[in-house]
MARLO-810407 format. One record per atom (N, C-alpha, C, O): residue in three letters; atom name; z, x, y. Coordinates in steps of 0.2 Angstrom, whole numbers, plus 5000, padded with zeros to 4 digits. Layout:
# MARLO-810407
ALA;CA;Z;X;Y
...
//
This chain:
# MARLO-810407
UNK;N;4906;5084;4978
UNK;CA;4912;5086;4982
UNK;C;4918;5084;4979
UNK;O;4919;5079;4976
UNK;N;4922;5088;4980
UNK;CA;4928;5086;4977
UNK;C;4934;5081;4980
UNK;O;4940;5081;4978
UNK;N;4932;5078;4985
UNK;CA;4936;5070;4987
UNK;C;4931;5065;4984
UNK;O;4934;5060;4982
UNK;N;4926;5066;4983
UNK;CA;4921;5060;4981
UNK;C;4924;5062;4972
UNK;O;4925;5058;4967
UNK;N;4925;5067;4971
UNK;CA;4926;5067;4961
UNK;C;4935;5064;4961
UNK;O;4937;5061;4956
UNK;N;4938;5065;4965
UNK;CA;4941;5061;4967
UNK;C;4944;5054;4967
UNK;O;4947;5051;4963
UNK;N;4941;5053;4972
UNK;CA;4939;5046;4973
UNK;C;4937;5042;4968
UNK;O;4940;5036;4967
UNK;N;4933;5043;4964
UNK;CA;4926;5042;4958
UNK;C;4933;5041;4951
UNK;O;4934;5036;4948
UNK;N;4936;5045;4951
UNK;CA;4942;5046;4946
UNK;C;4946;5042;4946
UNK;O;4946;5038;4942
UNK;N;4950;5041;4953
UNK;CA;4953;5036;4953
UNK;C;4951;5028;4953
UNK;O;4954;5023;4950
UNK;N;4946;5028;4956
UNK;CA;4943;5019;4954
UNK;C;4939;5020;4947
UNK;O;4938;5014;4945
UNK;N;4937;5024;4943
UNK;CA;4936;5022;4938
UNK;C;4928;5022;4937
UNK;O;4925;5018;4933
UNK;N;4925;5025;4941
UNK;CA;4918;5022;4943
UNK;C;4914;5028;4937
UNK;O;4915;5034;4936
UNK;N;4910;5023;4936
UNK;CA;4904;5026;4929
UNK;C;4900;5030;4931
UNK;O;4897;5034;4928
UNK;N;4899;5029;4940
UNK;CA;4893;5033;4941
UNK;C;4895;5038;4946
UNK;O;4901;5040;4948
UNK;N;4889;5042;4948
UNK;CA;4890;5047;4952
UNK;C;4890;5046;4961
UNK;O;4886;5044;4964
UNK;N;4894;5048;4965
UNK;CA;4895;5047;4970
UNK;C;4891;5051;4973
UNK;O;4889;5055;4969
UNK;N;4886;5053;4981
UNK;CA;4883;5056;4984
UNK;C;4886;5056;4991
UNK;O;4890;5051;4993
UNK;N;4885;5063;4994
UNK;CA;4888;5065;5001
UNK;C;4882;5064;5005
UNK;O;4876;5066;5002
UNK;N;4884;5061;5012
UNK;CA;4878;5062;5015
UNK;C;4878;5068;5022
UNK;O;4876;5067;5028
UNK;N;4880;5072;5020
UNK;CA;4884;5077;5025
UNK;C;4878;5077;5032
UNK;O;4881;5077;5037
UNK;N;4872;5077;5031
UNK;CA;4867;5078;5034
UNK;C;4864;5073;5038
UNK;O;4860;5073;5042
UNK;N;4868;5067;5035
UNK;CA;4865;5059;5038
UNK;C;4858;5057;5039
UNK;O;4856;5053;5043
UNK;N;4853;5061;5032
UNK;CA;4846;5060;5033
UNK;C;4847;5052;5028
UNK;O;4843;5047;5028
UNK;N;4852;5052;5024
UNK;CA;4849;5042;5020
UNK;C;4852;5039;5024
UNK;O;4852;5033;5022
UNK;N;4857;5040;5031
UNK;CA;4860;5035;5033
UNK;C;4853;5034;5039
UNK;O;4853;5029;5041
UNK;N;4850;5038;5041
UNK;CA;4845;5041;5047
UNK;C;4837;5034;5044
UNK;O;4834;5030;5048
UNK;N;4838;5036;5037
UNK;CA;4831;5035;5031
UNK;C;4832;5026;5032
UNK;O;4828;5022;5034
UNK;N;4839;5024;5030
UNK;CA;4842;5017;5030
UNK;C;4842;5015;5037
UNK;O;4848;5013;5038
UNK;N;4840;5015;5040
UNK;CA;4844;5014;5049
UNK;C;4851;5013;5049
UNK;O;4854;5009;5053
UNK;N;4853;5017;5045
UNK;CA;4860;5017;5049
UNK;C;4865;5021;5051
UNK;O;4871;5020;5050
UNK;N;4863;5025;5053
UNK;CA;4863;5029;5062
UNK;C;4865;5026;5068
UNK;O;4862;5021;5069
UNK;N;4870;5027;5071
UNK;CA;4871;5027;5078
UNK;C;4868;5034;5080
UNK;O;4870;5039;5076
UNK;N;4863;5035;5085
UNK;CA;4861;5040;5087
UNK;C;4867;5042;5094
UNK;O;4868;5047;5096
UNK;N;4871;5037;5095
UNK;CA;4877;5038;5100
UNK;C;4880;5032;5099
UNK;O;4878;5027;5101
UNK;N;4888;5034;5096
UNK;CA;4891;5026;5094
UNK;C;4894;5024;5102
UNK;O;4897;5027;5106
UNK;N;4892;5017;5101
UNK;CA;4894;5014;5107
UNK;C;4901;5013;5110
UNK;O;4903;5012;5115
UNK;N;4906;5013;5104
UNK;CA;4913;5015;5106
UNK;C;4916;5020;5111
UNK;O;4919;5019;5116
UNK;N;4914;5026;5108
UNK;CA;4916;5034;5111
UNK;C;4911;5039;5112
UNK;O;4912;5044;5114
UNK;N;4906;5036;5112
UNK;CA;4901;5039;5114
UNK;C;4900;5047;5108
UNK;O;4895;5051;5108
UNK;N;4903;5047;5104
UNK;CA;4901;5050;5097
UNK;C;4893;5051;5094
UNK;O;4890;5047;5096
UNK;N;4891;5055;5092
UNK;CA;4885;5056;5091
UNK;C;4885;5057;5082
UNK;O;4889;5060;5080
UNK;N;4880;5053;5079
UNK;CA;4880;5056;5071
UNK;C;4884;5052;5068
UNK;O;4887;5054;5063
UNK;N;4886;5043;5070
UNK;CA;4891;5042;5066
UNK;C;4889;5035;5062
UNK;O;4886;5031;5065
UNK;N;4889;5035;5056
UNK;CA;4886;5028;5052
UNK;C;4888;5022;5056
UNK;O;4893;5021;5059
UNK;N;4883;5019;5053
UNK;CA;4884;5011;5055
UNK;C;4887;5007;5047
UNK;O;4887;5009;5041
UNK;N;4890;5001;5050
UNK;CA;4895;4998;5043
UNK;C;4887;4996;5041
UNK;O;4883;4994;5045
UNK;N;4887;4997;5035
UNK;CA;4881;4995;5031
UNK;C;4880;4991;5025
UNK;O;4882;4988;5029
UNK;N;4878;4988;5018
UNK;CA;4880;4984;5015
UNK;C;4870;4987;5011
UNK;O;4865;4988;5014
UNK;N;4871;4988;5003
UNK;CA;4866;4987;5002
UNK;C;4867;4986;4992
UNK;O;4870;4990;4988
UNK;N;4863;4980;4991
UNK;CA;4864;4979;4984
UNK;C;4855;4982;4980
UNK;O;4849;4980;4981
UNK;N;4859;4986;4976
UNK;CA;4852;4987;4972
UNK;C;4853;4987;4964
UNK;O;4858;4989;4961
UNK;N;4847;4985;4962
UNK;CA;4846;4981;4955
UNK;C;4845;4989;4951
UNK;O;4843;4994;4954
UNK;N;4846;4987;4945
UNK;CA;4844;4991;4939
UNK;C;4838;4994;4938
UNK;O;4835;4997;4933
UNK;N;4836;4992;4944
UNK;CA;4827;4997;4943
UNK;C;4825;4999;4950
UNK;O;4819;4999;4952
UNK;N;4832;5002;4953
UNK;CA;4832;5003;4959
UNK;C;4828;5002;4964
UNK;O;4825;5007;4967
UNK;N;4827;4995;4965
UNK;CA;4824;4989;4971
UNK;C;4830;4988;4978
UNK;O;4835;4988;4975
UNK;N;4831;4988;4982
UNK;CA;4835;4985;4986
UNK;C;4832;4976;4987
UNK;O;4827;4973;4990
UNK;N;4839;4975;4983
UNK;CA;4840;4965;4986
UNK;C;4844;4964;4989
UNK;O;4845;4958;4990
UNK;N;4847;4968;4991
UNK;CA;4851;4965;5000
UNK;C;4852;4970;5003
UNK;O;4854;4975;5000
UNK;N;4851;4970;5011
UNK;CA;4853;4975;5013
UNK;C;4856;4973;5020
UNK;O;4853;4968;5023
UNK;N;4860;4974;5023
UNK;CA;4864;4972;5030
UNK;C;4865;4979;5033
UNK;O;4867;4983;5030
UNK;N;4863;4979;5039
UNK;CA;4867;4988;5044
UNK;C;4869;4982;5051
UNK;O;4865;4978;5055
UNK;N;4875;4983;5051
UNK;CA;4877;4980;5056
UNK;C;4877;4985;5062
UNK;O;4876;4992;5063
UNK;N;4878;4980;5068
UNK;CA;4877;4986;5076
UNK;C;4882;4987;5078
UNK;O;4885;4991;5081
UNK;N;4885;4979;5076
UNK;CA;4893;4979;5082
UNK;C;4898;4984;5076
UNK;O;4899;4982;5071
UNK;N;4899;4990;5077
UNK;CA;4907;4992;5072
UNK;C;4912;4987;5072
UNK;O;4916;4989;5069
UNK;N;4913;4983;5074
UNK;CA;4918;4978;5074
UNK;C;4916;4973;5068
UNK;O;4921;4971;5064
UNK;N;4911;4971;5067
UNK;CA;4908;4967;5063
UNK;C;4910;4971;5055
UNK;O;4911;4976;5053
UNK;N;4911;4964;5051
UNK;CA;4910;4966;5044
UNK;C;4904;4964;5040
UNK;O;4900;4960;5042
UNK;N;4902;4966;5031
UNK;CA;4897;4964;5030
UNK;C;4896;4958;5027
UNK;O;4902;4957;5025
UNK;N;4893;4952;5027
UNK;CA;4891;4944;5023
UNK;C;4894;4947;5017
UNK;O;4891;4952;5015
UNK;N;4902;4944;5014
UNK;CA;4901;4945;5007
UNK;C;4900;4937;5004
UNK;O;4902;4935;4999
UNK;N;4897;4933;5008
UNK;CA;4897;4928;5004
UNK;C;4888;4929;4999
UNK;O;4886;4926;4994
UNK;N;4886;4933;5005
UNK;CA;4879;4934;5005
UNK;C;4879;4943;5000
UNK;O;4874;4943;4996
UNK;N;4881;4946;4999
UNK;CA;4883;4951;4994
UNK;C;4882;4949;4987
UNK;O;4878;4950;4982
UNK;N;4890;4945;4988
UNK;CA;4891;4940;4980
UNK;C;4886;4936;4978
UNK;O;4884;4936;4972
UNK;N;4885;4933;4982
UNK;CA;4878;4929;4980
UNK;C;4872;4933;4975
UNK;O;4870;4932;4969
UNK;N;4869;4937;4981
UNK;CA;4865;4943;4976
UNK;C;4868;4946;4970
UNK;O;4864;4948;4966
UNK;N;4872;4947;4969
UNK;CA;4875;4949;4964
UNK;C;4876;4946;4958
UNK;O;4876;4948;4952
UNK;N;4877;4940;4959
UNK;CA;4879;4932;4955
UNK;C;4870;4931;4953
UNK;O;4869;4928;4947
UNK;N;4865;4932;4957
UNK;CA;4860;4931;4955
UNK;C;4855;4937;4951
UNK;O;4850;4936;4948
UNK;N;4858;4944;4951
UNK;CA;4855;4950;4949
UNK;C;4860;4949;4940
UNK;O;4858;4951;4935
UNK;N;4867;4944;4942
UNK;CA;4870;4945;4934
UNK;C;4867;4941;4930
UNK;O;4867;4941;4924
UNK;N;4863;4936;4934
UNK;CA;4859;4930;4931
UNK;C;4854;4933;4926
UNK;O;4853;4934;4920
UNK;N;4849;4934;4933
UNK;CA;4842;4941;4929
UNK;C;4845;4947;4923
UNK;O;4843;4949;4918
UNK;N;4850;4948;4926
UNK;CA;4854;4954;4919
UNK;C;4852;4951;4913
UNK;O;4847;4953;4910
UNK;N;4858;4946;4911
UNK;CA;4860;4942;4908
UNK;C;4854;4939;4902
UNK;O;4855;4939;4896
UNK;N;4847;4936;4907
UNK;CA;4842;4933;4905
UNK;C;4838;4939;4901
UNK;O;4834;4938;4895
UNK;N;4838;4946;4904
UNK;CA;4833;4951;4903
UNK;C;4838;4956;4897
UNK;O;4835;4959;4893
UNK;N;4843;4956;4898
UNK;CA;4848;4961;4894
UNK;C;4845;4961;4887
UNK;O;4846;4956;4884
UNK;N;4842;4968;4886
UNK;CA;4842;4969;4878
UNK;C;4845;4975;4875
UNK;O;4845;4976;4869
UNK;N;4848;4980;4880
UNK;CA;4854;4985;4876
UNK;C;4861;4982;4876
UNK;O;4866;4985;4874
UNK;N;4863;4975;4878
UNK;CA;4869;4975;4879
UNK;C;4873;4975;4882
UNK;O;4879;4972;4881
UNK;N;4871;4980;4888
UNK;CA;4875;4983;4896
UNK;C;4872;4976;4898
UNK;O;4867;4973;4897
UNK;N;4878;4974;4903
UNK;CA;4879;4969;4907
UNK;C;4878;4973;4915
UNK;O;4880;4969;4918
UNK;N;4877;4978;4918
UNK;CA;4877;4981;4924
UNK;C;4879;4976;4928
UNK;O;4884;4978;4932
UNK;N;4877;4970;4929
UNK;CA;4877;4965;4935
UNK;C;4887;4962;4937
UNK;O;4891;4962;4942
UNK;N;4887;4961;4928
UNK;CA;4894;4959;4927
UNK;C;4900;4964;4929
UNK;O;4906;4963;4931
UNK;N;4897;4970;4929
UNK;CA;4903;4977;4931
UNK;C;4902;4978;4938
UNK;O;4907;4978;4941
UNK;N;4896;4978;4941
UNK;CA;4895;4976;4947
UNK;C;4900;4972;4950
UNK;O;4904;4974;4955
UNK;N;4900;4965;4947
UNK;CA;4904;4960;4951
UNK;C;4910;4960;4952
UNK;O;4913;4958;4956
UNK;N;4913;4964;4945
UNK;CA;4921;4965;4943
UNK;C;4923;4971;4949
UNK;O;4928;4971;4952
UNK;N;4917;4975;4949
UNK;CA;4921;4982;4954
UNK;C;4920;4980;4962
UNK;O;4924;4982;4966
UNK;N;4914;4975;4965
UNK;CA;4915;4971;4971
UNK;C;4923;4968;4969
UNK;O;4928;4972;4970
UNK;N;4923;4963;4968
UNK;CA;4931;4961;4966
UNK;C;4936;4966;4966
UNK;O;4941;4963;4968
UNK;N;4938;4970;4964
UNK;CA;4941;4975;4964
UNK;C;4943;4979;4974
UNK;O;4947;4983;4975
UNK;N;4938;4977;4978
UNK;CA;4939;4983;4982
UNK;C;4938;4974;4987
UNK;O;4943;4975;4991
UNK;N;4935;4968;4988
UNK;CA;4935;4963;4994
UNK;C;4944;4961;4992
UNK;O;4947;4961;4987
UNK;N;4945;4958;5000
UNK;CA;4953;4955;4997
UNK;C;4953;4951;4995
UNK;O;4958;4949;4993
//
């Protein structure tokens, strides 16, 4: 889509962005309101949080219920601090993935 090619341009991001117009991986992930409890809206995500490793595993995952709620970044970072750990320990091309990870968190928490 072209706000995500956008978007993706302006932060600098290596990777490729995904639309979920259809809400079946927010549906897939639970994180779906089937009717948000604010406005009574139908179809709208939940604030959600999900870190995955270079061999695409999920090691952390949070879907919050309250919208008012934010995600644990102490609990984020953490995971992240421990995937650069394993990076780190296992890296034999070189690519740090965990370490640009932590750089591009830091870039977007205040």
């Amino acid at each position: 889509m072209f706000t995500l090619n956008i978007f993706k341009q302006e932060q600098q991001l290596p990777f490729d962005l995904l639309s979920d117009f259809n809400r079946e991986v927010a549906r897939g992930y639970g994180a779906l309101y089937e009717q948000f409890p604010l406005y009574g809206m139908r179809g709208v995500t939940k604030r959600a949080a999900f870190v995955i490793d270079c061999h695409g595993t999920i090691q952390y995952a949070e879907v919050l219920t309250d919208p008012e709620q934010m995600p644990n970044f102490a609990a984020i970072e953490a995971t992240i601090a421990n995937l650069k750990h394993i990076q780190v320990s296992n890296d034999t091309d070189g690519t740090d993935l965990s370490s640009y990870l932590a750089n591009l968190l830091n870039r977007f928490l205040p």
